[in-house]
HTML snippet that shows the backbone in 3Dmol.js (N, CA, C, O; Angstrom):
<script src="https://3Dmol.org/build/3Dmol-min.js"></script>
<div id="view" style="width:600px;height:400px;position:relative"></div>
<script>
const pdb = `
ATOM      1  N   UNK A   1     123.773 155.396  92.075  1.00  0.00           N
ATOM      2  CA  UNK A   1     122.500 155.602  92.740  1.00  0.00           C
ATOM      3  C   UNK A   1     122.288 154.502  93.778  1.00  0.00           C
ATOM      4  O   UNK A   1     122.227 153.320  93.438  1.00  0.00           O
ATOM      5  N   UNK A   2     122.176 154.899  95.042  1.00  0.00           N
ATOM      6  CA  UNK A   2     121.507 153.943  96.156  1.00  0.00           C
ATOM      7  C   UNK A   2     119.982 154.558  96.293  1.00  0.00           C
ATOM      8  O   UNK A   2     119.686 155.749  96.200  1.00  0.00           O
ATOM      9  N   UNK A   3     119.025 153.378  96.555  1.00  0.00           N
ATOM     10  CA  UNK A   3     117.730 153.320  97.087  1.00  0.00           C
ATOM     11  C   UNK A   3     117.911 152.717  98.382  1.00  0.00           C
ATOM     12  O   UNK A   3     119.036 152.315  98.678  1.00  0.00           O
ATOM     13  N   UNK A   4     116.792 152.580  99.334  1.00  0.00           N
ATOM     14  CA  UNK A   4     116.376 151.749 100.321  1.00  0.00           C
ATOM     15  C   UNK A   4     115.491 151.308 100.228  1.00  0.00           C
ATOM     16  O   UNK A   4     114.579 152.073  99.913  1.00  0.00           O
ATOM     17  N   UNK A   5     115.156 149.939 100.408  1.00  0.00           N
ATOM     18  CA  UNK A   5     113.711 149.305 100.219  1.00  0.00           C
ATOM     19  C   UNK A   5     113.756 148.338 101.846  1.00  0.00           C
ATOM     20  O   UNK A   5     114.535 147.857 102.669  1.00  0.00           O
ATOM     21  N   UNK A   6     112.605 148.474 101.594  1.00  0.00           N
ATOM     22  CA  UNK A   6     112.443 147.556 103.120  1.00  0.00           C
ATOM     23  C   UNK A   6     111.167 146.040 102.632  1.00  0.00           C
ATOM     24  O   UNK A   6     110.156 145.931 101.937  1.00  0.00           O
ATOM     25  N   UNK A   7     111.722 145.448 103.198  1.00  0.00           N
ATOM     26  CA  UNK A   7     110.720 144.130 103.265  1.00  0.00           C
ATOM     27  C   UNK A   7     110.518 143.256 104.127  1.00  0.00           C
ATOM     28  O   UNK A   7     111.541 142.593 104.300  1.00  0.00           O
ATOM     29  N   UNK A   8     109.226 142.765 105.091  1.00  0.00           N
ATOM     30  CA  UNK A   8     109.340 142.084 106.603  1.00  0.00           C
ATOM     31  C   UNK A   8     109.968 143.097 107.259  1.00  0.00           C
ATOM     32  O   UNK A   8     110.666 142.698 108.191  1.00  0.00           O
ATOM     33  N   UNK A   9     109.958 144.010 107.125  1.00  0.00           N
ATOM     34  CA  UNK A   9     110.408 144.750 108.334  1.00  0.00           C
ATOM     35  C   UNK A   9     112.472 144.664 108.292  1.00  0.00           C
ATOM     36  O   UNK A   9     113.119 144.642 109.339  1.00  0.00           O
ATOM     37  N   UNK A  10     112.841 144.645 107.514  1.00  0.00           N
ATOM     38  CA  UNK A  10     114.417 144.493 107.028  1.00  0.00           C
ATOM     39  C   UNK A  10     114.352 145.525 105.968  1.00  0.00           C
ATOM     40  O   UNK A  10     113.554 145.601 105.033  1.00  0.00           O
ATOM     41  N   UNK A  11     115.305 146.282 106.272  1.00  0.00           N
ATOM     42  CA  UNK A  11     116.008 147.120 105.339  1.00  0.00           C
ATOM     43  C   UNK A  11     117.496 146.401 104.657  1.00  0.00           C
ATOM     44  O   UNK A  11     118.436 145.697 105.026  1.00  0.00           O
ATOM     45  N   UNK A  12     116.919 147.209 103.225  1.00  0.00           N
ATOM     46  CA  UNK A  12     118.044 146.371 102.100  1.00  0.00           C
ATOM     47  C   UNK A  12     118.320 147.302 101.269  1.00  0.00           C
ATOM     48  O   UNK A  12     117.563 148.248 101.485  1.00  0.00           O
ATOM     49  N   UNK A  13     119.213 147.565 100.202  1.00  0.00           N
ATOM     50  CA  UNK A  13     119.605 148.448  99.253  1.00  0.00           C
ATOM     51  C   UNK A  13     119.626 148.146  97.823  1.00  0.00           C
ATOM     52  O   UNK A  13     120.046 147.135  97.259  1.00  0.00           O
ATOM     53  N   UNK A  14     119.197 149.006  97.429  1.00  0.00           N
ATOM     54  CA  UNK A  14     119.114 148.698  95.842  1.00  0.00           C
ATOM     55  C   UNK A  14     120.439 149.648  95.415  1.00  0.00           C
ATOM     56  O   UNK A  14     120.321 150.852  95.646  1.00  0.00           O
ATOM     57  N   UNK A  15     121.650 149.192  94.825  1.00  0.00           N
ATOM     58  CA  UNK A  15     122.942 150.249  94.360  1.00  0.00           C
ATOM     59  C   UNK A  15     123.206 149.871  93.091  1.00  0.00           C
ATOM     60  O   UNK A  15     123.101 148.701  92.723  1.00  0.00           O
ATOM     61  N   UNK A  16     123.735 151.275  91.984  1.00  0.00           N
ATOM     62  CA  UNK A  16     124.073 150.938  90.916  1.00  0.00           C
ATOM     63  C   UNK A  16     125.685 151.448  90.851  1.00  0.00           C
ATOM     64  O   UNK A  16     126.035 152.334  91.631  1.00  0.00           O
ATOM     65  N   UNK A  17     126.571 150.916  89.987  1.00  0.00           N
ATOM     66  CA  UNK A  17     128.025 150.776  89.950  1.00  0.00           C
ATOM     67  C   UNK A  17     128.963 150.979  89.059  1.00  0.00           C
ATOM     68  O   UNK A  17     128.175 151.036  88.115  1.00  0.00           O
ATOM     69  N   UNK A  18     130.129 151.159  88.495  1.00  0.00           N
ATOM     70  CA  UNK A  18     130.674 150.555  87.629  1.00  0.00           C
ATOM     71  C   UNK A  18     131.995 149.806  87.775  1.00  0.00           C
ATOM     72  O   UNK A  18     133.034 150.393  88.075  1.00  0.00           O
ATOM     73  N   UNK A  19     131.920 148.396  87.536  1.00  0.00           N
ATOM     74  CA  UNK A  19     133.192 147.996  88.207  1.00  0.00           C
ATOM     75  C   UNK A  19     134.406 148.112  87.263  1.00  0.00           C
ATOM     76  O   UNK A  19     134.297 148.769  86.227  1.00  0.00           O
ATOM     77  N   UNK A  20     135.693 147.424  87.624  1.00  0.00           N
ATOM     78  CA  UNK A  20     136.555 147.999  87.551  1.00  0.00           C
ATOM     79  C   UNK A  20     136.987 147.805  86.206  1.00  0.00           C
ATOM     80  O   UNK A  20     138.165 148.086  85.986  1.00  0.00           O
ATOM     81  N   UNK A  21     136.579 147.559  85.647  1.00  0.00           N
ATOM     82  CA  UNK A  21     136.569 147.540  83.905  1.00  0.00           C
ATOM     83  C   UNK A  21     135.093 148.226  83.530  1.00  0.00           C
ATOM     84  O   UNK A  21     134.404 148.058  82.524  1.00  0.00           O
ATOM     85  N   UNK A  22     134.974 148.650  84.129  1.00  0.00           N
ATOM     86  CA  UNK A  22     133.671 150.116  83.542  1.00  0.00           C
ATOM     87  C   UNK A  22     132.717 149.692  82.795  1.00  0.00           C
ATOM     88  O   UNK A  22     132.481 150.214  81.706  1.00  0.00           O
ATOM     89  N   UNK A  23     131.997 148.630  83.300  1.00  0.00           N
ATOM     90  CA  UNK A  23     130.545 147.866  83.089  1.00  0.00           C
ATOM     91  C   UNK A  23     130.117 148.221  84.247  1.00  0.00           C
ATOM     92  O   UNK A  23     130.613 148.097  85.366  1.00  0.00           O
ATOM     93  N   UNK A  24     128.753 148.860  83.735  1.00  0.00           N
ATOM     94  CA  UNK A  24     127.340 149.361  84.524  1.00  0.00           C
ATOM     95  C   UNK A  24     127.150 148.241  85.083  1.00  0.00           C
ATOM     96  O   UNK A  24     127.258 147.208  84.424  1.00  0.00           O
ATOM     97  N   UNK A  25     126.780 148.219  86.620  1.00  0.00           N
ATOM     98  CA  UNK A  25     126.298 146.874  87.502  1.00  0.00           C
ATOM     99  C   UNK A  25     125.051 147.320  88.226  1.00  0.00           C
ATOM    100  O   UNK A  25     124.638 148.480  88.208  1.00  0.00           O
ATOM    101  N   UNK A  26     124.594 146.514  88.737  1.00  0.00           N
ATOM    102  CA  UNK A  26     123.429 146.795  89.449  1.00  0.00           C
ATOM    103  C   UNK A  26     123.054 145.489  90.605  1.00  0.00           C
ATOM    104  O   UNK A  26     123.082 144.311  90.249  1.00  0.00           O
ATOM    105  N   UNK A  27     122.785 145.819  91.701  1.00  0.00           N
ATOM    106  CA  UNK A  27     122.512 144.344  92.649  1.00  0.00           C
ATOM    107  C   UNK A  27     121.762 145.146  94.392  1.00  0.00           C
ATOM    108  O   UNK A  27     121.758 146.340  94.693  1.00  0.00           O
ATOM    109  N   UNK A  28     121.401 144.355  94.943  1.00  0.00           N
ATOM    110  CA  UNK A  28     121.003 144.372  96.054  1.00  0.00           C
ATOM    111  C   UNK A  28     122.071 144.177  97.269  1.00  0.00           C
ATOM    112  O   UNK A  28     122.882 143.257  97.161  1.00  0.00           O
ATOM    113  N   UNK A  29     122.098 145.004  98.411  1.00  0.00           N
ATOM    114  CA  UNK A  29     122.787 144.512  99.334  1.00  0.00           C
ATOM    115  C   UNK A  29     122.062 144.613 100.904  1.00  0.00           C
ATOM    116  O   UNK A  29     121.253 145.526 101.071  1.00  0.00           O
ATOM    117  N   UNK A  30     122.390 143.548 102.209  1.00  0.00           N
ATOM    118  CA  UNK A  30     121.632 143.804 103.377  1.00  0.00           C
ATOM    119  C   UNK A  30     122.835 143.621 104.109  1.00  0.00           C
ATOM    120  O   UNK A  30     123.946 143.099 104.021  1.00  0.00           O
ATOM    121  N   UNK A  31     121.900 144.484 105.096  1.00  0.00           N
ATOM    122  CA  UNK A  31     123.431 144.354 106.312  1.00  0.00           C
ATOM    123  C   UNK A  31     122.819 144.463 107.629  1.00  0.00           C
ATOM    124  O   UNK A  31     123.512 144.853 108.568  1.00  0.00           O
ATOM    125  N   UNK A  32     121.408 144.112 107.823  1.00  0.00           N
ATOM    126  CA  UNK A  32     120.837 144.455 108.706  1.00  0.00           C
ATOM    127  C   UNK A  32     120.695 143.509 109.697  1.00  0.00           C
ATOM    128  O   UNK A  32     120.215 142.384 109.556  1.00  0.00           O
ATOM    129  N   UNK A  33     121.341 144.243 111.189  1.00  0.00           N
ATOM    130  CA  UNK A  33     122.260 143.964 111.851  1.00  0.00           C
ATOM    131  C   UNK A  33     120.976 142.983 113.086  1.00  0.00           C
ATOM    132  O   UNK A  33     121.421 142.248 113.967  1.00  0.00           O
ATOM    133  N   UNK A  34     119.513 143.183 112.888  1.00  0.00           N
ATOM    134  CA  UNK A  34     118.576 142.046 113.678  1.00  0.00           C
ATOM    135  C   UNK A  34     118.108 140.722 113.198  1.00  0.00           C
ATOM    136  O   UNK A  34     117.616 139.789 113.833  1.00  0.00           O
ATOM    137  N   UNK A  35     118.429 140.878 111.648  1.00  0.00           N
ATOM    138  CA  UNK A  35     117.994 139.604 110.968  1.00  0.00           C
ATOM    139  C   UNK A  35     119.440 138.989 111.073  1.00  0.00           C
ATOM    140  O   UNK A  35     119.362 137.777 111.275  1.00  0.00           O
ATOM    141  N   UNK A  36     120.490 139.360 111.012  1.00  0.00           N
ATOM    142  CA  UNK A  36     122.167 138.792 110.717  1.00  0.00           C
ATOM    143  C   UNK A  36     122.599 138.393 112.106  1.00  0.00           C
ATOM    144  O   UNK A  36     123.735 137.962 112.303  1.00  0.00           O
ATOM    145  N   UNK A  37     121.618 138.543 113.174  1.00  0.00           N
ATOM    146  CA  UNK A  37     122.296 138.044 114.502  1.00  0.00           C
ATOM    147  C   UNK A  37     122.257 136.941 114.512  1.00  0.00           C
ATOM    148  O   UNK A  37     122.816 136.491 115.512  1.00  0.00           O
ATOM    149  N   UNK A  38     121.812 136.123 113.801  1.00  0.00           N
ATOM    150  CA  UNK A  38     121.999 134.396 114.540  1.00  0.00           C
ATOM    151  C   UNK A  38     123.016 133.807 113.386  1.00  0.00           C
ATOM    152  O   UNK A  38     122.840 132.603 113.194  1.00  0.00           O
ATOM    153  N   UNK A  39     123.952 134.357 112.650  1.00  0.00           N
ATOM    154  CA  UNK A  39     124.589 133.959 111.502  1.00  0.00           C
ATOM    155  C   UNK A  39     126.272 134.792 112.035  1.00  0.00           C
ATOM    156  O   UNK A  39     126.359 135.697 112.865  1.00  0.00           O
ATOM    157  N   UNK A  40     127.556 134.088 111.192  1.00  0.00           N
ATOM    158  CA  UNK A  40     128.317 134.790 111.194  1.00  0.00           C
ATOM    159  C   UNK A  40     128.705 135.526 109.801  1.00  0.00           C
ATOM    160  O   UNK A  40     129.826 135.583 109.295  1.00  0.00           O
ATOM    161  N   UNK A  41     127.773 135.948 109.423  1.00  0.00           N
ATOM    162  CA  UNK A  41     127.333 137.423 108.307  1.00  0.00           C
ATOM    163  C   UNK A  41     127.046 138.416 108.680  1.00  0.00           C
ATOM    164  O   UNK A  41     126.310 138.548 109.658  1.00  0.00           O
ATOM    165  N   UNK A  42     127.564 139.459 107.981  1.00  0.00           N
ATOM    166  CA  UNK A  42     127.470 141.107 108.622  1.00  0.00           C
ATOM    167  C   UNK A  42     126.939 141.380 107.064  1.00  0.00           C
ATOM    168  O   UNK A  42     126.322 142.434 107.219  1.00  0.00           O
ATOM    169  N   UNK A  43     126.862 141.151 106.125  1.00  0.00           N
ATOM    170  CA  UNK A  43     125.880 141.781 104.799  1.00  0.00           C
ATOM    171  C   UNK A  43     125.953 140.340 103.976  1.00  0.00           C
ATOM    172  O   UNK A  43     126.522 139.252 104.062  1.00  0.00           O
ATOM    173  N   UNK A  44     125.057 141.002 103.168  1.00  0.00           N
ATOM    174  CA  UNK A  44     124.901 139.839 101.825  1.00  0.00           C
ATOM    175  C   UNK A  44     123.957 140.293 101.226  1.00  0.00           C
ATOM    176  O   UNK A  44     122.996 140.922 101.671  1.00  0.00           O
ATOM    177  N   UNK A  45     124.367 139.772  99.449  1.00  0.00           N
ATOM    178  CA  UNK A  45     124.142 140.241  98.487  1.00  0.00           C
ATOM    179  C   UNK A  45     123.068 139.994  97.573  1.00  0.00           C
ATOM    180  O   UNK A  45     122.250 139.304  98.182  1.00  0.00           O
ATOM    181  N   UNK A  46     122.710 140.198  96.523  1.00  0.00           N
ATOM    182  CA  UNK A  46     121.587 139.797  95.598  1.00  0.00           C
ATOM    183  C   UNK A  46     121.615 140.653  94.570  1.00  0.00           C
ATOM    184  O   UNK A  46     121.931 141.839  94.655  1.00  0.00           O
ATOM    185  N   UNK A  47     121.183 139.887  93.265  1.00  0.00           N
ATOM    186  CA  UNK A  47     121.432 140.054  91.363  1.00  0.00           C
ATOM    187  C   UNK A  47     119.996 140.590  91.470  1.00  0.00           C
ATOM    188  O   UNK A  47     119.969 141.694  90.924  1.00  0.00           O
ATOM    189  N   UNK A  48     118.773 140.243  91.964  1.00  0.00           N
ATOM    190  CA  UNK A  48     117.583 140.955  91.660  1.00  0.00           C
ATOM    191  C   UNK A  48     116.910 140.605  93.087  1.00  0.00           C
ATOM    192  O   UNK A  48     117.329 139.738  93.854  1.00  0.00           O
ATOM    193  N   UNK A  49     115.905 141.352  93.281  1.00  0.00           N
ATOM    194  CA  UNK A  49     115.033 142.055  93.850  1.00  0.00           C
ATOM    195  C   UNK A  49     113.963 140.763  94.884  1.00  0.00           C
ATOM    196  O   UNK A  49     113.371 140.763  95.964  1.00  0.00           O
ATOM    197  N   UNK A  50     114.234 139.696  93.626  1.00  0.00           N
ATOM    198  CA  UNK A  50     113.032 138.032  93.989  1.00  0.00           C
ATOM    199  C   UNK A  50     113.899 137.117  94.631  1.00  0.00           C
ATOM    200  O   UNK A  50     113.617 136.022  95.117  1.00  0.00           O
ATOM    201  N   UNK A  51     115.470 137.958  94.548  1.00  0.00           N
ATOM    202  CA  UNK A  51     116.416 136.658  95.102  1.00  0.00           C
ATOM    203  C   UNK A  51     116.871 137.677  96.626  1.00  0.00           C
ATOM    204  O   UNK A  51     117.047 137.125  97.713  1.00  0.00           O
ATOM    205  N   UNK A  52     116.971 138.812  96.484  1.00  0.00           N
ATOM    206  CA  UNK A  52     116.792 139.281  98.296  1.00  0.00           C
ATOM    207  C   UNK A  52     115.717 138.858  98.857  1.00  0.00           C
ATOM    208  O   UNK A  52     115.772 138.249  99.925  1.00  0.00           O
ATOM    209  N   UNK A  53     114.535 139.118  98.213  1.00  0.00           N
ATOM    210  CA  UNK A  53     113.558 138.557  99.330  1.00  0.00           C
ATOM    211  C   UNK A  53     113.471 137.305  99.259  1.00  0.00           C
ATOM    212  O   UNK A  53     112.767 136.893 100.181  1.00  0.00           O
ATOM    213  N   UNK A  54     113.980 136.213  98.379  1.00  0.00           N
ATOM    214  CA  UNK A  54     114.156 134.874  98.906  1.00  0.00           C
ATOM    215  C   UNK A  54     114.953 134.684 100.239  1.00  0.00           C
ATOM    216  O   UNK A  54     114.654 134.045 101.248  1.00  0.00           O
ATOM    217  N   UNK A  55     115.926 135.341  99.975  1.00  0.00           N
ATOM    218  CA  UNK A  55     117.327 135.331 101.639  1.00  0.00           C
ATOM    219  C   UNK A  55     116.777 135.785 102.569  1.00  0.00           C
ATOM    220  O   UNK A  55     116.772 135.179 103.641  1.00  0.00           O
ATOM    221  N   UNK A  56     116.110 137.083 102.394  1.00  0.00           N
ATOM    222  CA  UNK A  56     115.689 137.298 103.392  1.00  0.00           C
ATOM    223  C   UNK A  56     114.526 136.164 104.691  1.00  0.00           C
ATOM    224  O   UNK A  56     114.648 135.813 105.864  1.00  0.00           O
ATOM    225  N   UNK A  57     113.424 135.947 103.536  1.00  0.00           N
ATOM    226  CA  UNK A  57     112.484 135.034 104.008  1.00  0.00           C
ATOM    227  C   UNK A  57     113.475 133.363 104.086  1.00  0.00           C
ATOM    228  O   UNK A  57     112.981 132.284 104.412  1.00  0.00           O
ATOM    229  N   UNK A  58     114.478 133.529 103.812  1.00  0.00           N
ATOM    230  CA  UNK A  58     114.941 131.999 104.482  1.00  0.00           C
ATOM    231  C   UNK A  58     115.723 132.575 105.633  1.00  0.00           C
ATOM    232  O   UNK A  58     115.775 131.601 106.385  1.00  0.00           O
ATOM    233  N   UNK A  59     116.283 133.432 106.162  1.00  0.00           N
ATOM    234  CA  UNK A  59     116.921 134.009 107.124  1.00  0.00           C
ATOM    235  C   UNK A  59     115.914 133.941 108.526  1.00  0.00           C
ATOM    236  O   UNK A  59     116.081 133.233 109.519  1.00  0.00           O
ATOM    237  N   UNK A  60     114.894 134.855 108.272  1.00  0.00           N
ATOM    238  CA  UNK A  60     113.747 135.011 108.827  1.00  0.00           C
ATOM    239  C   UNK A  60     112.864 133.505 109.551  1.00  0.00           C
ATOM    240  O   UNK A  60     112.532 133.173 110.689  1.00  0.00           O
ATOM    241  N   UNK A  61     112.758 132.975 108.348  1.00  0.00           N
ATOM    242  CA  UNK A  61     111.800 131.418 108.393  1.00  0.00           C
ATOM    243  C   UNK A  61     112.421 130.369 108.781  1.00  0.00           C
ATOM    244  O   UNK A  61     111.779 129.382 109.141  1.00  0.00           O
ATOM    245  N   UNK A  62     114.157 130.387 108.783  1.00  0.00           N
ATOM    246  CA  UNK A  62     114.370 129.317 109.226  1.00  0.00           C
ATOM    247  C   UNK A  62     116.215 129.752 110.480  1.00  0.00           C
ATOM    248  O   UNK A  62     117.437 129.719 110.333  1.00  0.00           O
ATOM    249  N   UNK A  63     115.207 130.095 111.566  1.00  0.00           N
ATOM    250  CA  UNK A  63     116.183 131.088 112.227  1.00  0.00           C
ATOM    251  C   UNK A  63     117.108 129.576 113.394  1.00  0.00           C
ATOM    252  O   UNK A  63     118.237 129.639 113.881  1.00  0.00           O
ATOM    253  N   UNK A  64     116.263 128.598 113.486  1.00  0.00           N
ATOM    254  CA  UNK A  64     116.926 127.417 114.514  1.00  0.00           C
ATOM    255  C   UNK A  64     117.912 126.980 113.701  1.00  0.00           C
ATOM    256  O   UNK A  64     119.057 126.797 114.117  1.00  0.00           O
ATOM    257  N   UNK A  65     117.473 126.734 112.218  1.00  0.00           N
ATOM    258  CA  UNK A  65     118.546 126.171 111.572  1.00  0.00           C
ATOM    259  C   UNK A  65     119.736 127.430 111.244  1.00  0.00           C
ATOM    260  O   UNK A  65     120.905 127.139 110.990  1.00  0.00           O
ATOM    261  N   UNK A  66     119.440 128.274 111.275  1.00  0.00           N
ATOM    262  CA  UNK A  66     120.939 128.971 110.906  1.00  0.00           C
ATOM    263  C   UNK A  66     121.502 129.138 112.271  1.00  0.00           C
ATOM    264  O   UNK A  66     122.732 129.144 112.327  1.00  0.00           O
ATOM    265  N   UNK A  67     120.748 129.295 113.548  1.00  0.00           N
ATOM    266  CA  UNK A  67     121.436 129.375 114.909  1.00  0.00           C
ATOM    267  C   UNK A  67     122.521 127.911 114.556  1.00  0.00           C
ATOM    268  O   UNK A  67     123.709 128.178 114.374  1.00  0.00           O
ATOM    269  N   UNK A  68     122.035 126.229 114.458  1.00  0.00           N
ATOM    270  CA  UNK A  68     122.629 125.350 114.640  1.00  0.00           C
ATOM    271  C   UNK A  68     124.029 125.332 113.805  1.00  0.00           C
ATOM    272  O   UNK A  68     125.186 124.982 114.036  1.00  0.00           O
ATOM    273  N   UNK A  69     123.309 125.898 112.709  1.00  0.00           N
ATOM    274  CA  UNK A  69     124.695 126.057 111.598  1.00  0.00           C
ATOM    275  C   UNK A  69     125.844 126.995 111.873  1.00  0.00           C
ATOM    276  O   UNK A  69     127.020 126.837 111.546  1.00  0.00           O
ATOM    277  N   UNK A  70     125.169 128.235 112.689  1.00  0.00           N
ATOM    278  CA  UNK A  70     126.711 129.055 113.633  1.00  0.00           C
ATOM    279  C   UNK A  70     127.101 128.017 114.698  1.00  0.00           C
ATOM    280  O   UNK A  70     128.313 128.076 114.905  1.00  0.00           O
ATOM    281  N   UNK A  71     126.745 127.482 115.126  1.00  0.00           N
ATOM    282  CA  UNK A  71     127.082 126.432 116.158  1.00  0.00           C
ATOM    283  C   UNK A  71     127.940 125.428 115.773  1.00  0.00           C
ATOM    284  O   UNK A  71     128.972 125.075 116.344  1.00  0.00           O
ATOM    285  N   UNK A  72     127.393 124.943 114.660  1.00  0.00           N
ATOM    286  CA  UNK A  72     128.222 123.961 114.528  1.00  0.00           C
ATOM    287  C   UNK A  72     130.121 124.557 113.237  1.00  0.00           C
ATOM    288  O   UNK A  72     131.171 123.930 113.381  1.00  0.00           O
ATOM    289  N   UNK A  73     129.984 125.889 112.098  1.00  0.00           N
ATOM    290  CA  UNK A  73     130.686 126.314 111.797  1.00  0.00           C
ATOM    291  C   UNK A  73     131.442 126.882 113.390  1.00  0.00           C
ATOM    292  O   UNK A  73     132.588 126.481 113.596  1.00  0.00           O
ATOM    293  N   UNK A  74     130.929 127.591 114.228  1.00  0.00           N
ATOM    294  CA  UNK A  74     132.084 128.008 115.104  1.00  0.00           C
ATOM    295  C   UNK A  74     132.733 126.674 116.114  1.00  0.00           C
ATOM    296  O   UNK A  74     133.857 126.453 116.564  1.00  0.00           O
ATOM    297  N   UNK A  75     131.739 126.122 116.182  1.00  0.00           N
ATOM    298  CA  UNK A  75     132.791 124.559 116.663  1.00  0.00           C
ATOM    299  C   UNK A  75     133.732 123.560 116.225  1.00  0.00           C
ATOM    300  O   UNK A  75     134.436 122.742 116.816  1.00  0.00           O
ATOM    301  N   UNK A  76     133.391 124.095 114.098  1.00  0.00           N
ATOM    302  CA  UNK A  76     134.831 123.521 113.883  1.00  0.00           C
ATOM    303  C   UNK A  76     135.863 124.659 113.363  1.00  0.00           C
ATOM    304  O   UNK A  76     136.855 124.432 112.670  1.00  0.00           O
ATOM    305  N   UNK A  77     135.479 125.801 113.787  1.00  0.00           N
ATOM    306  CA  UNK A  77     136.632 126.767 113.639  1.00  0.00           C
ATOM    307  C   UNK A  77     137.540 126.596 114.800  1.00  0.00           C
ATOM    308  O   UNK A  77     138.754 126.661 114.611  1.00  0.00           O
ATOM    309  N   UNK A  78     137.076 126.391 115.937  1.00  0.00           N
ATOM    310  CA  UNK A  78     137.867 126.015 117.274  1.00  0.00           C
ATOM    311  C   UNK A  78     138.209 124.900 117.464  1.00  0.00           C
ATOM    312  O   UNK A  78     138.891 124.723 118.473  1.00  0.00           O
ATOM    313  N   UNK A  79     137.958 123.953 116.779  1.00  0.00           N
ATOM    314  CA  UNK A  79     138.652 122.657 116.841  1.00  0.00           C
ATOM    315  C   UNK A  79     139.782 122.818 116.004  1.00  0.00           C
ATOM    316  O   UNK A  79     140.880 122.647 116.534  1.00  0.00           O
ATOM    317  N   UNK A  80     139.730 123.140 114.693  1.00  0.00           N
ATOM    318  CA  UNK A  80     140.784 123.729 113.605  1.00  0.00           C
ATOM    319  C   UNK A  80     141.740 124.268 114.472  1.00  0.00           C
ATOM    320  O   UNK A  80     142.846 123.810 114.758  1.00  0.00           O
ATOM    321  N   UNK A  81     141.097 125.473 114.927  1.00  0.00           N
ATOM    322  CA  UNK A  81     142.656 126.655 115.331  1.00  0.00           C
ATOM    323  C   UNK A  81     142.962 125.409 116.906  1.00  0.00           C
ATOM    324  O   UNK A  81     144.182 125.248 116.864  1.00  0.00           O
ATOM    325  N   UNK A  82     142.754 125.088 117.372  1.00  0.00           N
ATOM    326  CA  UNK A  82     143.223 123.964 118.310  1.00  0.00           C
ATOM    327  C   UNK A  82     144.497 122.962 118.033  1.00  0.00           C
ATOM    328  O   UNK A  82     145.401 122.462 118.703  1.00  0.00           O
ATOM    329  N   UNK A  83     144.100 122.955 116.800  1.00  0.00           N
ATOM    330  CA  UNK A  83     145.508 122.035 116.801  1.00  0.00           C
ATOM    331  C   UNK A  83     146.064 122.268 115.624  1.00  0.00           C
ATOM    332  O   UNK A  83     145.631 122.541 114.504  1.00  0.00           O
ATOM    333  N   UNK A  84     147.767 122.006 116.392  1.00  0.00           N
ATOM    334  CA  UNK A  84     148.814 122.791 116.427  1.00  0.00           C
ATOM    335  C   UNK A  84     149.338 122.778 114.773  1.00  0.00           C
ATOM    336  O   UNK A  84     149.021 121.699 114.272  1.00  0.00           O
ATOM    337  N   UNK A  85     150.076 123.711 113.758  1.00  0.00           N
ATOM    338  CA  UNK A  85     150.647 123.234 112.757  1.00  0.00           C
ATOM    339  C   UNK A  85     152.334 124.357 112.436  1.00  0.00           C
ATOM    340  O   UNK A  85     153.088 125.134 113.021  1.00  0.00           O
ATOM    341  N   UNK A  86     152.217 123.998 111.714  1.00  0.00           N
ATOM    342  CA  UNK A  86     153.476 124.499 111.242  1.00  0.00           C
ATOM    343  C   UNK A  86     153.034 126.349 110.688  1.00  0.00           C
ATOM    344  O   UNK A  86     153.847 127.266 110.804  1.00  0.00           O
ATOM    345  N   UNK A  87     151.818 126.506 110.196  1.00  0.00           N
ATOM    346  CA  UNK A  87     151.298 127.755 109.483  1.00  0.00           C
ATOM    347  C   UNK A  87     151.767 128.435 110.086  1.00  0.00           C
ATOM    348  O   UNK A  87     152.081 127.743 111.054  1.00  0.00           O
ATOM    349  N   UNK A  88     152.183 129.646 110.320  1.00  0.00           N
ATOM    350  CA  UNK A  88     152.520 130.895 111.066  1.00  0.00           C
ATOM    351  C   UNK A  88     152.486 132.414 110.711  1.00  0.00           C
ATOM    352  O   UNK A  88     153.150 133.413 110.988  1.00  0.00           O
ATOM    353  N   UNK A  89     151.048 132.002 109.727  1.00  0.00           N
ATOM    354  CA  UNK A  89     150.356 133.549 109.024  1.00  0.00           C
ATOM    355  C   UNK A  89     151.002 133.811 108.172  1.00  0.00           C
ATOM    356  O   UNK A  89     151.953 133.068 107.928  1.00  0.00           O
ATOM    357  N   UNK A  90     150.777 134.919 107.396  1.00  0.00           N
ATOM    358  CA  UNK A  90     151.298 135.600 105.960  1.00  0.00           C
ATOM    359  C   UNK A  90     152.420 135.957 106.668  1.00  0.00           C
ATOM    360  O   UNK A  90     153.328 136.575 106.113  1.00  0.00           O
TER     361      UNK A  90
END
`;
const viewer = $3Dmol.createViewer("view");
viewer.addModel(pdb, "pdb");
viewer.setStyle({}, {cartoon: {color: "spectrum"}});
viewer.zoomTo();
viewer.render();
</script>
């Protein structure tokens, strides 16, 4: 079973499961693509209902600091792949 719930104006999902050893699961997921623009996240998850709308309202409330934090994660991803090593992928 999927639901949709919306909160602040963000749509999120309520889905139920069974994973791969066949225990009933249940969790929240967002993927919504105006609150996730200043982050390098395309979804994310949640165990109950008080802990999405915590993410959400820190997503929302504290949007300079997650801009600085893509800023500063994609500036040391390009410093990383910058210099040179021996790795040469799988």
């Amino acid at each position: 079973m999927t639901s949709t719930n919306n909160y602040r104006n963000v749509k999120f999902f309520y889905k139920e499961w069974k994973t791969y050893s066949g225990v009933n699961a249940t969790g929240y997921t967002c993927n919504d693509e105006s609150l996730l623009k200043h982050v390098n996240t395309i979804s994310f998850g949640a165990k109950t209902i008080q802990d999405m709308k915590g993410k959400i309202d820190d997503y929302l409330d504290n949007v300079e600091r997650h801009i600085e934090l893509k800023e500063l994660n994609d500036k040391a991803c390009a410093e990383f792949y910058a210099i040179p090593t021996l790795y040469r992928g799988d």
